[in-house]
Rosetta silent file (secondary structure, phi, psi, omega in degrees, C-alpha in Angstrom):
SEQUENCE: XXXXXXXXXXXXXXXXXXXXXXXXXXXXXXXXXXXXXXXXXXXXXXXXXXXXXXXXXXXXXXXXXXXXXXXXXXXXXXXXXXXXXXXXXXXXXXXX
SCORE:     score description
SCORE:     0.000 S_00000001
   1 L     0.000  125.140 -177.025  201.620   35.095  114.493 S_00000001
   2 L   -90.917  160.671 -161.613  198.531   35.106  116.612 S_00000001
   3 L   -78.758  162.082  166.017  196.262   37.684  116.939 S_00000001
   4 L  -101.048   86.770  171.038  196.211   40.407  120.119 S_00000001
   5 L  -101.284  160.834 -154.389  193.144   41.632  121.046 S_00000001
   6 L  -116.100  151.345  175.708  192.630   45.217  122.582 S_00000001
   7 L  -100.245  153.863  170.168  189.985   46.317  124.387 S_00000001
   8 H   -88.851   15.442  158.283  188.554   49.256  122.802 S_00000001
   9 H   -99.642  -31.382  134.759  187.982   51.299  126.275 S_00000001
  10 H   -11.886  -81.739  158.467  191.280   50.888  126.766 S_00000001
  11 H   -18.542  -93.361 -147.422  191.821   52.522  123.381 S_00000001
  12 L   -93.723   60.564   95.731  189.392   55.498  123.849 S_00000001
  13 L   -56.472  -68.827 -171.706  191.396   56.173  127.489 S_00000001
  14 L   -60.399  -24.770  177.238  193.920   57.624  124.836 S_00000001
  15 L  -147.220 -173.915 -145.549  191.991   59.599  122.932 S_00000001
  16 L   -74.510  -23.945 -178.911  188.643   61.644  122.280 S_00000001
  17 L  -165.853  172.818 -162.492  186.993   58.519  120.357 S_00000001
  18 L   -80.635  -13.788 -174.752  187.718   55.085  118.626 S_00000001
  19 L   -95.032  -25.767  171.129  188.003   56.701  115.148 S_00000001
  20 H   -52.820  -31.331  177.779  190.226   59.333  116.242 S_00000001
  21 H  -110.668   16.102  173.098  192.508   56.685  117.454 S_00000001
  22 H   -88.004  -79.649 -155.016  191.882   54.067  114.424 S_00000001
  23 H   -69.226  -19.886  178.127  193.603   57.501  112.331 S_00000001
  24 H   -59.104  -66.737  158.071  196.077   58.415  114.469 S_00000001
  25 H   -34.128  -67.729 -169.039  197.394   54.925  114.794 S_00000001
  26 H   -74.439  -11.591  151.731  197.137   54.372  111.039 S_00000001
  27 H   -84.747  -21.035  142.238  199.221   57.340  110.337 S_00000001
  28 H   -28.473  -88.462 -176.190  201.692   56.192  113.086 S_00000001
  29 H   -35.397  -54.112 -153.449  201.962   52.876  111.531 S_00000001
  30 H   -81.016  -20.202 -175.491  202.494   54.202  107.707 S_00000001
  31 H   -82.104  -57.477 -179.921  205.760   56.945  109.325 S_00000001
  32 H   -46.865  -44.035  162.207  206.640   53.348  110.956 S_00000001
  33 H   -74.333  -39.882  167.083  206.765   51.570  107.656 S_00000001
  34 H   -20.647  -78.965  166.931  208.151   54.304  106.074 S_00000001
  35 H   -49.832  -25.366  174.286  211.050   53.927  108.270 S_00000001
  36 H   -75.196  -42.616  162.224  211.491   50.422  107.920 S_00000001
  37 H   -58.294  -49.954 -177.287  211.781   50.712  104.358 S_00000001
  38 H   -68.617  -13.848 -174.997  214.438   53.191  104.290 S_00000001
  39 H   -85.111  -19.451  178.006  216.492   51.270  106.879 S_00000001
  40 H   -70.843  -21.150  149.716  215.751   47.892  105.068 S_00000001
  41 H   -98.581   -0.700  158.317  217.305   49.631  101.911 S_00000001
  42 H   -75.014  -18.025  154.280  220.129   51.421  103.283 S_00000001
  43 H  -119.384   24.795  149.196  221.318   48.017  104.282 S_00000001
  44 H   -66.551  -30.025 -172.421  220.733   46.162  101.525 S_00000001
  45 H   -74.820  -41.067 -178.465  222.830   49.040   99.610 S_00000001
  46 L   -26.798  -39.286 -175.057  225.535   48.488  102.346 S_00000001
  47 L   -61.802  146.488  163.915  225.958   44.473  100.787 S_00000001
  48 L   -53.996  153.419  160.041  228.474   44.219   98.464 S_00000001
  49 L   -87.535   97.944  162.994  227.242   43.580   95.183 S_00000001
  50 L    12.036   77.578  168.635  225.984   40.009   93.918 S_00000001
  51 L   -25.104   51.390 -120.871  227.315   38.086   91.243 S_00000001
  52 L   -97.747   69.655  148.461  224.729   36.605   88.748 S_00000001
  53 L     9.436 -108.246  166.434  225.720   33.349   86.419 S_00000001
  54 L   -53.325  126.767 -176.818  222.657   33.280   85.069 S_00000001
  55 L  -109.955   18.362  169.344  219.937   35.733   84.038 S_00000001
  56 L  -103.532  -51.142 -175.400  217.416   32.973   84.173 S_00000001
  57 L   -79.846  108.849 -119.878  218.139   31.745   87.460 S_00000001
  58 L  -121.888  124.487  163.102  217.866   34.081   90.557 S_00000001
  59 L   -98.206  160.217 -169.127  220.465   33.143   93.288 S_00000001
  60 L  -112.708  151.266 -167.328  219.346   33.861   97.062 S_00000001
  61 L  -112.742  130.172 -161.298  221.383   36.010   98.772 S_00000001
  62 H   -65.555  -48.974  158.085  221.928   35.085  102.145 S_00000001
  63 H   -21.541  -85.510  154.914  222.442   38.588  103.463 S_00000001
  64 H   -25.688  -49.753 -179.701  219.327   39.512  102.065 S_00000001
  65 H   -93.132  -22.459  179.343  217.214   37.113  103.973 S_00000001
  66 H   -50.132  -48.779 -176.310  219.332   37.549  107.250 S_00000001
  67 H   -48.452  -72.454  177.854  218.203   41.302  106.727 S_00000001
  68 H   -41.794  -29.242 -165.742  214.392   41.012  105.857 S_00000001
  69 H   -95.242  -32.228  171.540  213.923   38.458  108.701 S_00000001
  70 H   -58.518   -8.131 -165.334  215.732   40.788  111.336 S_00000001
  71 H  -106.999  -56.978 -157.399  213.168   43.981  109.682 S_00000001
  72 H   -83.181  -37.824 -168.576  210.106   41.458  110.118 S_00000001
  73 L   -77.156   38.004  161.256  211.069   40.344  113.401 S_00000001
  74 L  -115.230   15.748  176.447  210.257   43.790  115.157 S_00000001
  75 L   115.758  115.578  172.495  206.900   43.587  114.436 S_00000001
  76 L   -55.212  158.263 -173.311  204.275   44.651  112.064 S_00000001
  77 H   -69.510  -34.197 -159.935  203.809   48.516  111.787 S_00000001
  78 H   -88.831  -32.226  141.146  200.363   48.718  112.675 S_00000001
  79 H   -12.267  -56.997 -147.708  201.176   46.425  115.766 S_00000001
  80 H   -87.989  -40.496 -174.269  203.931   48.456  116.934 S_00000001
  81 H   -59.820  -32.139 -176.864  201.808   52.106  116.230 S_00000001
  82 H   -80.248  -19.220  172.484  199.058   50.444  118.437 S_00000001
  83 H   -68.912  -52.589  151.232  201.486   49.586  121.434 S_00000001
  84 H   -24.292  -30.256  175.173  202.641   53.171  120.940 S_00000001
  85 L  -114.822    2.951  160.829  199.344   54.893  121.611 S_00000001
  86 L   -91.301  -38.931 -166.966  198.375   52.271  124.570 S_00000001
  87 L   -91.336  -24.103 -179.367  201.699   53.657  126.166 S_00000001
  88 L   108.612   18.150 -153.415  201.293   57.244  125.595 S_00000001
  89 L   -78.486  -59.281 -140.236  204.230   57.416  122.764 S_00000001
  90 L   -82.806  101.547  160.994  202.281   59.073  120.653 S_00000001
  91 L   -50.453  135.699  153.864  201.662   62.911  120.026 S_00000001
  92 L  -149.273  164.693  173.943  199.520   64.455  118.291 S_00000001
  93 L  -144.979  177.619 -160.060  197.605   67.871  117.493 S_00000001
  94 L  -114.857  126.449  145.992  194.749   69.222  115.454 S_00000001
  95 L   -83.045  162.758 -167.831  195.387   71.857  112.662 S_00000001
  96 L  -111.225    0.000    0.000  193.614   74.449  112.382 S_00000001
């Protein structure tokens, strides 16, 4: 996958400065993997379970890679959090 690069004025259009929107983005991105985990195991529990011969040999379960390749092909998280904050997706506020 090749890289994308952003201009960083671009960037700091969304917000007050570049590190404010290096953390914002990187907490975007980790509630995006977050989610991607739980949906890539709620349908893995969904498969039936797998029959194992052997406790040496690992068979691959075909399911299982359909899933994982449809879950990679949306994107990496930090990818997706920075397209999200280029677009305006993103909220955020300051506690106090």
């Amino acid at each position: 996958m090749p890289l994308k690069p952003v201009d960083i004025k671009e960037i700091e259009k969304h917000t007050e400065s570049i590190y404010e929107a290096i953390i914002v983005t990187a907490k975007k991105a980790r509630q995006i993997n977050a989610e991607m985990r739980i949906e890539y195991n709620k349908r893995l529990a969904e498969l039936p379970p797998q029959v194992q011969l052997d406790e040496v040999e690992e068979v691959e379960n075909p399911d299982q890679i359909r899933i994982s390749k449809e879950i990679e092909a949306k994107g990496k998280p930090t990818e997706q959090a920075l397209e999200a904050l280029l677009k305006g997706e993103i909220v955020y506020r300051y506690t106090k």
